[in-house]
Each structure stands twice: as C-alpha cells, then as structure tokens.
C-alpha positions as CSV (number, residue, x, y, z in Angstrom):
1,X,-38.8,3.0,-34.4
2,X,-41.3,3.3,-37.0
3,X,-43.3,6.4,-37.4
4,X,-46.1,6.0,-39.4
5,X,-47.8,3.2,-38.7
6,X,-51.7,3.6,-40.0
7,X,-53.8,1.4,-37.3
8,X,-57.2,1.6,-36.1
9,X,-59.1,0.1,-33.2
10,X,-62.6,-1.1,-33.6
11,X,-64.3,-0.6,-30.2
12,X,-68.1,-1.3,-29.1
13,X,-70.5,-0.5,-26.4
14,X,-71.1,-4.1,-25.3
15,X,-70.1,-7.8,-26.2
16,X,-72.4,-8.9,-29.2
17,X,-72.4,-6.3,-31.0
18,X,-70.5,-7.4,-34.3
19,X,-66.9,-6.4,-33.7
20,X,-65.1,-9.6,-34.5
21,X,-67.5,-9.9,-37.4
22,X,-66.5,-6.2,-38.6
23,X,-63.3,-6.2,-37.9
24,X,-62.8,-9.7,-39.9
25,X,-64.7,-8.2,-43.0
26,X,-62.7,-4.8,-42.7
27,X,-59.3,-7.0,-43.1
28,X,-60.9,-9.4,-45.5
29,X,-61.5,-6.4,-47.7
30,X,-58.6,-4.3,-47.5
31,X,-56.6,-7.6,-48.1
32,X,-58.6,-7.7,-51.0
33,X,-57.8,-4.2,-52.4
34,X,-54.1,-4.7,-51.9
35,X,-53.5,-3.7,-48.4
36,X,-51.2,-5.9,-45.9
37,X,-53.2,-5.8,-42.8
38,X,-51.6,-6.6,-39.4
39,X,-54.6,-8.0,-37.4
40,X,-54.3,-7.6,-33.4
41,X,-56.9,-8.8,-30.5
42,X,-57.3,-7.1,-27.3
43,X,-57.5,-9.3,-24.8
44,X,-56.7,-12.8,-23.5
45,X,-59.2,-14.4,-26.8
46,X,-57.6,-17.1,-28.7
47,X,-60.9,-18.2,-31.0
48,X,-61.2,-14.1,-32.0
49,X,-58.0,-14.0,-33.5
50,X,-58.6,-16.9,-35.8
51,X,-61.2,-15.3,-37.8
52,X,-58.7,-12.0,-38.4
53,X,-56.1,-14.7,-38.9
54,X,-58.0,-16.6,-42.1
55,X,-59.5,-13.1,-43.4
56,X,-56.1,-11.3,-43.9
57,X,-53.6,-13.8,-44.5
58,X,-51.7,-12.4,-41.4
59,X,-51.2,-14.3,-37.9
60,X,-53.7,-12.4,-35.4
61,X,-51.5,-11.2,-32.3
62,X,-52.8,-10.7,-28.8
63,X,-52.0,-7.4,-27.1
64,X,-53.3,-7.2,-23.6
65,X,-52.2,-4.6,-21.1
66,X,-53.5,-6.8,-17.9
67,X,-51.5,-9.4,-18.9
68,X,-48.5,-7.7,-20.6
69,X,-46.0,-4.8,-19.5
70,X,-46.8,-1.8,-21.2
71,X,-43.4,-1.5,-22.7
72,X,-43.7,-5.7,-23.8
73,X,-47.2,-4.5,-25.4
74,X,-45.6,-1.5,-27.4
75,X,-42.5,-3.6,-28.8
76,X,-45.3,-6.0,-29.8
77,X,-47.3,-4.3,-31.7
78,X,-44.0,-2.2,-33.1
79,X,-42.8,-5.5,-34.0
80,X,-46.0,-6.7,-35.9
81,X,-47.1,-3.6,-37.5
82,X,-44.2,-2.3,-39.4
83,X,-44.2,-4.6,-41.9
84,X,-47.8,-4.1,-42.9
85,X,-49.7,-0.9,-44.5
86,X,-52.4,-0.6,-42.0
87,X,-53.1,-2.0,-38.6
88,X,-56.6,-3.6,-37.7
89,X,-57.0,-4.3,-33.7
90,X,-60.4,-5.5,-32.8
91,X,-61.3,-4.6,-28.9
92,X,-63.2,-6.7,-26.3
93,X,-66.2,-6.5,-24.5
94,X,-67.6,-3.2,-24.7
95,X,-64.7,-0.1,-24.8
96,X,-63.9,0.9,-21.2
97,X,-64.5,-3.2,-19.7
98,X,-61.4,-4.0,-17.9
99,X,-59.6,-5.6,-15.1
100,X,-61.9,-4.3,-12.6
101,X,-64.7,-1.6,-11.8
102,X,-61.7,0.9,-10.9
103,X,-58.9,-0.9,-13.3
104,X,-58.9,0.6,-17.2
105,X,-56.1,-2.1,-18.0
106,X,-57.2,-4.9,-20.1
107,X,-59.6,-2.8,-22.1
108,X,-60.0,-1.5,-25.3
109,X,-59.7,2.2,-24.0
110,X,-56.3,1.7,-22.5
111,X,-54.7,-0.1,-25.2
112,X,-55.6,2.6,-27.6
113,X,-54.2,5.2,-25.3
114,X,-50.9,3.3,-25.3
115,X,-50.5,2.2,-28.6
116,X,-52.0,5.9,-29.4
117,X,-54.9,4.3,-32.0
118,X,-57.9,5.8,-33.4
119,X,-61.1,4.5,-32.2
120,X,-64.4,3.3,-34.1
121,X,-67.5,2.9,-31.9
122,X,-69.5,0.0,-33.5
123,X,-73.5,0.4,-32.1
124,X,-76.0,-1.9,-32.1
125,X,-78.6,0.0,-33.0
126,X,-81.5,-2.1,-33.6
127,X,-83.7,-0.9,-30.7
128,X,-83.1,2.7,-30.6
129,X,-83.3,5.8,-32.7
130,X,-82.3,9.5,-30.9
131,X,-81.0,7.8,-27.8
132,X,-78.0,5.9,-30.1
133,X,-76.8,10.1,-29.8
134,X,-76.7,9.7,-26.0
135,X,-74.7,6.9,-25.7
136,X,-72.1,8.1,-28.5
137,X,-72.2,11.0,-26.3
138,X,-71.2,9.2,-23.3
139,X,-68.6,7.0,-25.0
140,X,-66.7,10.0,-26.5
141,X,-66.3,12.0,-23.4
142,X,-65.9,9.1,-20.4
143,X,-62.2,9.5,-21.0
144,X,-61.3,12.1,-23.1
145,X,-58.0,10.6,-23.8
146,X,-59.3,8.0,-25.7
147,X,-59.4,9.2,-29.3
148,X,-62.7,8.5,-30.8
149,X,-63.0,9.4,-34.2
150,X,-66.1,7.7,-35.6
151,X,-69.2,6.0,-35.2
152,X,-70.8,2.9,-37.5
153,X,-73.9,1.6,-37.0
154,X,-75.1,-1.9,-37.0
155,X,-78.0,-3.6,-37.4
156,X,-80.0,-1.1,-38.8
157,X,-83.4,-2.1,-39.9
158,X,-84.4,0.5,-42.6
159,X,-83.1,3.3,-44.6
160,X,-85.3,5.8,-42.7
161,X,-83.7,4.5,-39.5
162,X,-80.5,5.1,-40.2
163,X,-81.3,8.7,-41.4
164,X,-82.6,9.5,-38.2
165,X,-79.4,7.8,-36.1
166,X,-77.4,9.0,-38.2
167,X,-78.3,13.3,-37.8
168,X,-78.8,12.4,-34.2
169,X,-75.3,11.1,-34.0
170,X,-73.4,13.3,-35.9
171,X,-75.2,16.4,-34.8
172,X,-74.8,16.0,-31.3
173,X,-70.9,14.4,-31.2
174,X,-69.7,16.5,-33.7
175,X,-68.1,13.3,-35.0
176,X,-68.7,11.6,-38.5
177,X,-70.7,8.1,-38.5
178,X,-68.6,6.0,-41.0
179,X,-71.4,3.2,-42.0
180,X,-74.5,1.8,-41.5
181,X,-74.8,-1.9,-41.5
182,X,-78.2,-3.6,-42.4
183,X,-79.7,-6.0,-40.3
184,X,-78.7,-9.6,-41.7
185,X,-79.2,-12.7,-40.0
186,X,-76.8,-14.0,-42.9
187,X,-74.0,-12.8,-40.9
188,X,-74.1,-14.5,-37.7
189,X,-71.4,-16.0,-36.5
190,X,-71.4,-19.6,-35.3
191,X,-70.7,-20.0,-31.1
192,X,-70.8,-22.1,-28.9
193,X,-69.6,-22.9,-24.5
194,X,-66.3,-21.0,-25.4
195,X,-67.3,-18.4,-27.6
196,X,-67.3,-18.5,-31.3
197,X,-66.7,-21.8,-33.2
198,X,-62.8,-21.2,-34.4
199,X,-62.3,-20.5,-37.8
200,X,-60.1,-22.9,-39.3
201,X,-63.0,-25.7,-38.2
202,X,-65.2,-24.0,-41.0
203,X,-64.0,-25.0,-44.5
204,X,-66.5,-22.2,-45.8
205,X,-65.3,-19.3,-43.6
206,X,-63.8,-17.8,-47.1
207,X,-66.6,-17.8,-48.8
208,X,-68.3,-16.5,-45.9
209,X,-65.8,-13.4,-45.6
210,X,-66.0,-12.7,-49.2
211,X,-69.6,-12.8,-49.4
212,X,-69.8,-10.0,-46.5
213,X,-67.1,-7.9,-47.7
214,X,-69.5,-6.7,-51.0
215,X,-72.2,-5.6,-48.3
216,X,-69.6,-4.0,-46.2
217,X,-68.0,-1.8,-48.8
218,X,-71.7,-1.2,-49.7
219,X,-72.4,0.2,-45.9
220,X,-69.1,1.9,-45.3
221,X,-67.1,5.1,-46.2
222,X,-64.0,2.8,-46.8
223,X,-61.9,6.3,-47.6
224,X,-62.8,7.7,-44.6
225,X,-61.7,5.2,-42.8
226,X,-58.4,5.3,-44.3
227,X,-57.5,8.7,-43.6
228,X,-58.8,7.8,-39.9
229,X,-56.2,5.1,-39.6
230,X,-53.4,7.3,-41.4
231,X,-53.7,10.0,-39.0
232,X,-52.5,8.1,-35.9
233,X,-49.4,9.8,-34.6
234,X,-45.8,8.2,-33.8
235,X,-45.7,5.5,-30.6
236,X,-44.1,6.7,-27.8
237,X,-40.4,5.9,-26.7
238,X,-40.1,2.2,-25.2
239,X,-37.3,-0.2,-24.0
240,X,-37.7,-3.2,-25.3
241,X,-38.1,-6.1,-23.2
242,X,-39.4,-9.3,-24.9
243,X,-36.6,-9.7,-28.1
244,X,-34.4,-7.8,-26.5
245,X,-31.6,-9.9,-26.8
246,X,-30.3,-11.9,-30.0
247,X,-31.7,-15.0,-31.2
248,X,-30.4,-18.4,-29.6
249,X,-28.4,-20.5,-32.3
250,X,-29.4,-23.5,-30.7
251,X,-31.8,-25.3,-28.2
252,X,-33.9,-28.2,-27.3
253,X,-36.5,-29.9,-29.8
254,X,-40.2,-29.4,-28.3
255,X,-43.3,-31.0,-29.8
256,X,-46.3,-28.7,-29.2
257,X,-49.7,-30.2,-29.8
258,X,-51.8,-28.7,-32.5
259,X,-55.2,-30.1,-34.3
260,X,-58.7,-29.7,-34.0
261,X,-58.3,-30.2,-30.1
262,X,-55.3,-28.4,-28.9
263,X,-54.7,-24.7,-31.0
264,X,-55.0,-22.4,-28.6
265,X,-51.3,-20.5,-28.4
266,X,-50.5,-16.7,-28.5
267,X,-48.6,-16.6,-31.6
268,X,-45.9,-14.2,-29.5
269,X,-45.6,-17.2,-27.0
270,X,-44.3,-19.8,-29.7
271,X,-42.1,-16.8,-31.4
272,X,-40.2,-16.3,-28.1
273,X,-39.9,-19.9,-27.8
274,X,-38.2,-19.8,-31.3
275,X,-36.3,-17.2,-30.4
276,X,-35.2,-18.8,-27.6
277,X,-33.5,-21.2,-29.3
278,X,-36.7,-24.1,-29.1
279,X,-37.2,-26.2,-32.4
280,X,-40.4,-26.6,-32.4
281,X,-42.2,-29.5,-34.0
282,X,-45.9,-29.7,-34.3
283,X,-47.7,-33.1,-33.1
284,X,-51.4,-34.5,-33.5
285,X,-52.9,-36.0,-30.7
286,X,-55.4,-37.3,-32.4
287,X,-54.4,-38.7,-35.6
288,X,-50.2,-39.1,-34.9
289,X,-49.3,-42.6,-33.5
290,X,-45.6,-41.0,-32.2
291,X,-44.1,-38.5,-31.0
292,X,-41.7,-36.5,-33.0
293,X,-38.3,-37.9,-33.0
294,X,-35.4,-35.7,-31.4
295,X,-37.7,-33.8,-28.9
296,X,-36.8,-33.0,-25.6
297,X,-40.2,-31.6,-24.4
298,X,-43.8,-31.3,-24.6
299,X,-46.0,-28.5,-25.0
300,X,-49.7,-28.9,-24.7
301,X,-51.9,-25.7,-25.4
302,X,-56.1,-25.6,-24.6
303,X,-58.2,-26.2,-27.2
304,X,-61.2,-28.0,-27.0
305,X,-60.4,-31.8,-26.0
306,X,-63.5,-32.7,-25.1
307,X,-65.2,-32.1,-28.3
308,X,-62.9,-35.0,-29.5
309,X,-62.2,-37.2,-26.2
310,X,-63.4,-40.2,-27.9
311,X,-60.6,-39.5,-30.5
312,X,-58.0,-38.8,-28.2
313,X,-58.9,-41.8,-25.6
314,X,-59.0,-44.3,-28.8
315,X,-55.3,-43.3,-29.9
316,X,-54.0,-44.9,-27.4
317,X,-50.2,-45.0,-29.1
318,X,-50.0,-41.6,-28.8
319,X,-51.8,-41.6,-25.2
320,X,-48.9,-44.1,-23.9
321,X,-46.1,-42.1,-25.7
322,X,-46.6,-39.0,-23.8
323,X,-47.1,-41.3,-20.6
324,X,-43.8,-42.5,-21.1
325,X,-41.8,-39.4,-21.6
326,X,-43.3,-38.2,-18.8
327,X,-42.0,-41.3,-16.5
328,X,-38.3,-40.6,-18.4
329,X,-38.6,-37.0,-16.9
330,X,-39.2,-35.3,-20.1
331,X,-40.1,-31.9,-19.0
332,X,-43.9,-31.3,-20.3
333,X,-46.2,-28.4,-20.0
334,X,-50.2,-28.5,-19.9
335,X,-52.4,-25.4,-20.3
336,X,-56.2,-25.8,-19.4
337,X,-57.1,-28.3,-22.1
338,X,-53.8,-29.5,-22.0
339,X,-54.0,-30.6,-18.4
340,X,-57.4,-32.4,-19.3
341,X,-55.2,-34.6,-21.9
342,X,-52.7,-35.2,-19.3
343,X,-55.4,-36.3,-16.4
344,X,-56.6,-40.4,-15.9
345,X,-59.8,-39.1,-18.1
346,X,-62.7,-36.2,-19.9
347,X,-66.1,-36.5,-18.7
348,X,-68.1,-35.1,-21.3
349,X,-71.3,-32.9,-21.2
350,X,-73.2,-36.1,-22.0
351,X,-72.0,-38.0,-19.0
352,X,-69.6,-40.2,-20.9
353,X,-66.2,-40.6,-19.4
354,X,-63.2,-41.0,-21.9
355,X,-59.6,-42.0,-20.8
356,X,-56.3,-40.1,-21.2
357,X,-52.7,-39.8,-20.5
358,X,-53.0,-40.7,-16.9
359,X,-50.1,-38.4,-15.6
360,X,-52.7,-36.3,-13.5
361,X,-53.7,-38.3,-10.8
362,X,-57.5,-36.8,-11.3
363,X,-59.6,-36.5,-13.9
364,X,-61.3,-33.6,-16.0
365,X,-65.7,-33.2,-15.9
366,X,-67.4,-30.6,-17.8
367,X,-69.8,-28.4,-16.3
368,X,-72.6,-26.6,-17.3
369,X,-71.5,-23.1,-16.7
370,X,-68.0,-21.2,-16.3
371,X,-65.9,-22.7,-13.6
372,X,-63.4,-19.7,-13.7
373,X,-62.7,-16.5,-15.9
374,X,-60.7,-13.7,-15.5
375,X,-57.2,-12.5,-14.6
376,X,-55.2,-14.3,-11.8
377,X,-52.1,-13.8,-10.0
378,X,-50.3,-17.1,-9.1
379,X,-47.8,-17.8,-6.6
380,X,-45.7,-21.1,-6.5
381,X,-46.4,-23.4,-3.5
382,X,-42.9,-25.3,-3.8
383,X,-39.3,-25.5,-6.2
384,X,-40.2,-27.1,-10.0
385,X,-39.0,-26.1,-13.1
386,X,-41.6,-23.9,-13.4
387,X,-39.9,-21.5,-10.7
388,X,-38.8,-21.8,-7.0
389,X,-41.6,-21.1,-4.2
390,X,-42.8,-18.0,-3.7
391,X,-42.8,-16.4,-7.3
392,X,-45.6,-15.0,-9.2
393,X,-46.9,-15.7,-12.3
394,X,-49.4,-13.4,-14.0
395,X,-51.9,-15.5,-16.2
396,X,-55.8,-15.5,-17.3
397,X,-58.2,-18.4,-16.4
398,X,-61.4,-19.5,-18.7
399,X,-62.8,-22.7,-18.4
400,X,-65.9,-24.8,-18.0
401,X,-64.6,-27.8,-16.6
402,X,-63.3,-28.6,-13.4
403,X,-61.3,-31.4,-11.8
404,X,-62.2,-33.9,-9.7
405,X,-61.3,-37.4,-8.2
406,X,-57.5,-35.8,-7.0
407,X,-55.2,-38.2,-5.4
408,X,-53.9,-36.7,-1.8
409,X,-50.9,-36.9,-3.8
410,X,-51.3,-34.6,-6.7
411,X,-51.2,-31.1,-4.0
412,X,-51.8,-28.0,-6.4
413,X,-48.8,-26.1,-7.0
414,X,-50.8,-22.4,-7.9
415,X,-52.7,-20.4,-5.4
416,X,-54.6,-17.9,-7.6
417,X,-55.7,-14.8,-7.0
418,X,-58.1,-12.3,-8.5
419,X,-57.8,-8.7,-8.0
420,X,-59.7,-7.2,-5.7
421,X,-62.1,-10.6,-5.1
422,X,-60.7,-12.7,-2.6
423,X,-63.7,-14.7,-3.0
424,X,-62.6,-15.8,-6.3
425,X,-59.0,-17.5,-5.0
426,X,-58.4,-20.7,-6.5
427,X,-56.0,-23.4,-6.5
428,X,-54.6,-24.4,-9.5
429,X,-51.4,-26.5,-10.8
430,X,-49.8,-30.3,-10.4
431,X,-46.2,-30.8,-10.8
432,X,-45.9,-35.2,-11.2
433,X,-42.4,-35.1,-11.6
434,X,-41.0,-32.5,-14.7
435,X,-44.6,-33.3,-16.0
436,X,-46.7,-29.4,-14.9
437,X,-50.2,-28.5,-15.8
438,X,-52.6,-26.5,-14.9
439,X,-55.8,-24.2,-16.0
440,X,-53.8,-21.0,-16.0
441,X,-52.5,-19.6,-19.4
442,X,-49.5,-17.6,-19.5
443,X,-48.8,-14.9,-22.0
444,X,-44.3,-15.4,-22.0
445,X,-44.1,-11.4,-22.4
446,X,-45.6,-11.1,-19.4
447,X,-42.7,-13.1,-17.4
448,X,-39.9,-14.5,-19.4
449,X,-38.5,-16.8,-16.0
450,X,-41.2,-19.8,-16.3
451,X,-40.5,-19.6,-20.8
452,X,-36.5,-19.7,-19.7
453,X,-36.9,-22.4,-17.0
454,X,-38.8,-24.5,-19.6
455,X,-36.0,-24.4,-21.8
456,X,-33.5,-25.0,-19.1
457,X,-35.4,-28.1,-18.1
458,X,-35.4,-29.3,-21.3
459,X,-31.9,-28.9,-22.4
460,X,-30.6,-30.5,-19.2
461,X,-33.1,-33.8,-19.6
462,X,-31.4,-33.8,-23.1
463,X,-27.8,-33.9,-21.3
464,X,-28.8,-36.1,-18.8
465,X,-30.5,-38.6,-21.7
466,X,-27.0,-38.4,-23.7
C-alpha cells in the first residue's frame, strides 16, 4: 500500500454550482504544470467523468460507496492513484446528498471519510454576502468527520463582493477561502435531458479548458491548494476484492459497442472484463457494417441512441448482424440504451418511430421527464446466465424513456427495489434466449457473479460453436 497519495475532493452545497466545471479546469491546469492527475467521480455519472477524462489525459474512474463495497472502493482508488502525483475526485450533488434522507453512502461526505480526502466547499455565491458564513458554517460542522479544509467562491460579481464573503467566511470558520471565481457566462457548460453534453462530442472542449485554466489560476491560491492535497494521511488497511486474483491468460472475444451512441462504461467494469481474460473489441453501431470477427459476445453500454436512431435504424447490416448472433445464442448484454438498440424500435421526442434489432419483443418511447433514477436492488425472477432465481444484483437506474408495446412473452426478469420507497419498485429485465437487457447498470465491483457468468456463457457458446 501506498502512503502518500496527495488527493483532494471538490465538494458543493448544491447541484449547479460549478464542480465538474472546477474540477475539470483544476486538472486541466495542473496537467499543464507537469502534474499526473488521477481524476475520480463520485457517483453513478458517466457524462461527468468525460470532461476530467479529456482535461487530464487520464481515464476518469467512478467510485461510489452505494454501489461499491467499501473495501472494492479503497482497492480502486489505491489502484488508480498511485501512479499519479495528485488525485482530483469531483463529488455529486451537494456534499452530504446520498442514498437516502438517513443513508450518508453514495455521497461526497462518505467517500471522503473512507478514502480519508480533504475537502473543498465550492459556493455559489452570487446571491448572498454575510449569510455565504452561515452556510460554510453549517457545512463544516454537520459531520465533523468530514475534513473540510477550504472554501472557494464562485460566481462572484465584483471585487467588493468578494471582500466582504470572503472576511465573513474566514472569520467565522476559522478556515482559509482558497479562490474566488468571477461571474462568467463564458463558462457554461452545455446540458441537455441527461445532464451535460459529453465531452468527446465537442471538438472545442480543449480549447475551452485551456481558455478557463488562465482565469482559474488568476482566482485561485493554486499552492495552497497543493499543500491541502499533500496533507492527506495514509488509507486505511483493506482486503482486496475486485483484482484480487491473477490475470486470466485467455478468454472469449466480446465486441462492446462504442460511438457517439453507446459510451457509457465505468472504465473499472471493462478493466475486470480484461482481467478476466475477455478480448475486448470495440464496434460501431452506427457506421460498422459487421461485427468483429472471432467474438463470442456482445456488450452494449447506454449512451444516447435516440439522438442517432435514424443512424442506427438505416444500418441495417449491422442491425441484422446482432439479430443473428442473438438467434445462434450468442450470449449478449444490454444496459439502458443498450436495451433500446436491442428492442423492435426508438420513438423519439418528436414522435418519429425508428426501427432496431428486434430481439426485444417491445419497443423504446421517450418521455418528457425521468422515468426512473436512483439506486435499486434487483432480484432474479428465474435461472439465465445472468444468475439463478433469487439473487440480487445491486445497480443504479437513470432514464427518460420507457418501454412499451411488450409481447406477454417477453416477462421481466428484475424486480427492483429502492431503499426505503416501496412506491418506487419497478420491473426491469428480458432474457430472449442468452440475449439479456435491461435499464439497470451494474458497477462489476459491486458483484463479480453476473461479470463471471457473462464470461462463462460466452466461453461455452464458443465450445458449443467449435
């Protein structure tokens, strides 16, 4: 075990306040200066991470203690940050928001109690002077465990105003404010029904980054933020858990889909995969006419499909090529928009109905609004590959569409429920032959059976095919 590993959490009072911005100019800068920076997300996100992902050259991780064992989340991290120099980790929502109303996990606070990380409070400021004090006061001492060490202020609107936050602040926490950012409508980030608009979709995100780290070195005490970082103490003892074991020498060839429409995979998921022994090949559903050759599975990931259903219902090669492996018994796997490629069709926002693979007798409409959010529990209705009836699988839901049109046939496989809000249960999950998908996304640390099955599944298709 590593020591020293410098790391710092950038926490907030609420959602919109500017940490994914902050936190993406922070390691944008510091990758500039010389710095590796090890990004981390807190939370389920998958469009988050792509920002810290472009800005530091690093592969944003997700570490999220709802979803994830504590020891799984510490050998994560461990694994991640010991070959960088300092250790970015960008919260969610605002610092104490998790699981429940009486359940810290899943938040900010208690990750940085486990993986023992400094905090920064980021404030929006922009309608308040004196009373920014009071809720710095209330955010240091709501759990004193949590280590906050600093304060920077956002959105300020004028020199004068953040002279006054600032003595207000400092005076009456005892604890230094480390910046104050000017109000800039420059900086806005692009969003839209998911969240932010994903990174690698904006050929000028670069140039964006760059241009913000000059006025955040200008609004910052970048040493002092240093030495905050450095002064994080050793991580406790773990077991490991997740690559505990050595790595496979061989396994099964899996295509996973990845374009404009299907990217959204924790990193840690396709590592374990790899590590598994899985040869994994990446595929375009929109612009590949084939499958890879030598593959003896499919993995599908969300994404946004219905931004490009027209694309995907008009490549109608790769459309029947999936069909097909899925009539052979190929095992394949849909997450959320995954199962919307592998249903008879995407109705868009517009109305507009596109066709897909067809494997999921029912077919995917968007909504205007959330259908589902938050953390589930699942337990199996009957035997798959996925697991035998009656085990559990921990996962988080987020989407906006819903399906519709279900044969009889097609009986869901998933009965989900939410902690502590049975009025939230859902049914989830279709198993058409080895062919399972569902709106449910699974982090593998959280429950290595349904990852190992997977492979299983594969590898014996593979014998069966030879």
């Amino acid at each position: 075990m590593k020591n020293h590993l410098p790391r710092l959490t950038i926490g907030a009072a609420t959602s919109g306040t500017g940490k994914t911005l902050l936190t993406s100019l922070l390691g944008r800068l510091l990758s500039k200066k010389g710095y590796a920076v090890q990004p981390f997300k807190c939370g389920p996100d998958y469009i988050d991470p792509s920002y810290h992902s472009v800005a530091t050259g690093n592969i944003c991780r997700n570490l999220d203690t709802r979803l994830i064992p504590e020891n799984a989340v510490l050998e994560l991290f461990e694994r991640q940050a010991a070959g960088a120099d300092i250790s970015l980790i960008e919260g969610v929502m605002g610092l104490y928001d998790g699981a429940g109303a009486l359940d810290e996990r899943g938040s900010t606070a208690h990750l940085s109690k486990l993986i023992k990380s400094p905090v920064i409070l980021l404030m929006d400021v922009s309608s308040m002077a004196r009373s920014a004090a009071a809720i710095a006061l209330g955010y240091r001492d709501f759990d004193p465990d949590v280590n906050v060490a600093g304060f920077i202020l956002n959105r300020v609107a004028s020199p004068r105003h953040e002279q006054i936050v600032r003595a207000a602040v400092e005076d009456c926490t005892g604890l230094p404010v480390l910046g104050a950012i000017p109000r800039n409508s420059t900086f806005a980030m692009p969003e839209r029904h998911l969240g932010l608009v994903p990174a690698w979709e904006d050929d000028e995100i670069l140039r964006f980054l760059d241009s913000g780290t000059a006025l955040l070195e200008e609004s910052i005490d970048l040493e002092a933020i240093l030495r905050i970082a450095r002064s994080a103490g050793a991580l406790q003892d773990y077991q490991p858990t997740v690559f505990n074991t050595e790595p496979a020498v061989s396994g099964p060839g899996i295509a996973y889909a990845y374009d404009r429409a299907f990217h959204f995979y924790y990193e840690d998921n396709l590592d374990l995969l790899r590590h598994k022994g899985a040869r994994l090949v990446p595929f375009s559903p929109i612009n590949d006419e084939q499958l890879p050759v030598d593959i003896s599975g499919i993995y599908i990931g969300g994404g946004y499909p219905e931004l490009s259903a027209a694309e995907l219902s008009s490549n109608k090669a790769m459309l029947s090529a999936v069909k097909k492996a899925s009539s052979k018994g190929m095992p394949i796997w849909g997450e959320c928009g995954g199962l919307m490629y592998l249903s008879e069709g995407i109705t868009g926002f517009n109305g507009e109905t596109h066709a897909m693979a067809g494997i999921i007798p029912g077919r995917a409409i968007m909504k205007k609004g959330l259908r589902a959010l938050g953390y589930y529990t699942g337990k199996l209705r009957a035997d798959s590959w996925m697991g035998t009836a009656g085990d559990e699988i921990i996962g988080h839901v987020f989407h906006w569409s819903k399906m519709t049109d279900i044969a009889p046939s097609a009986l869901y496989q998933l009965k989900l429920k939410k902690d502590n809000d049975p009025a939230a249960d859902l049914e989830d999950g279709f198993c058409i032959g080895n062919t399972w998908a569902g709106y449910m996304h699974i982090h593998f640390a959280s429950n290595h059976k349904p990852v190992d099955n997977f492979i299983k599944a594969c590898l014996k298709w593979q014998g069966d095919k030879s």
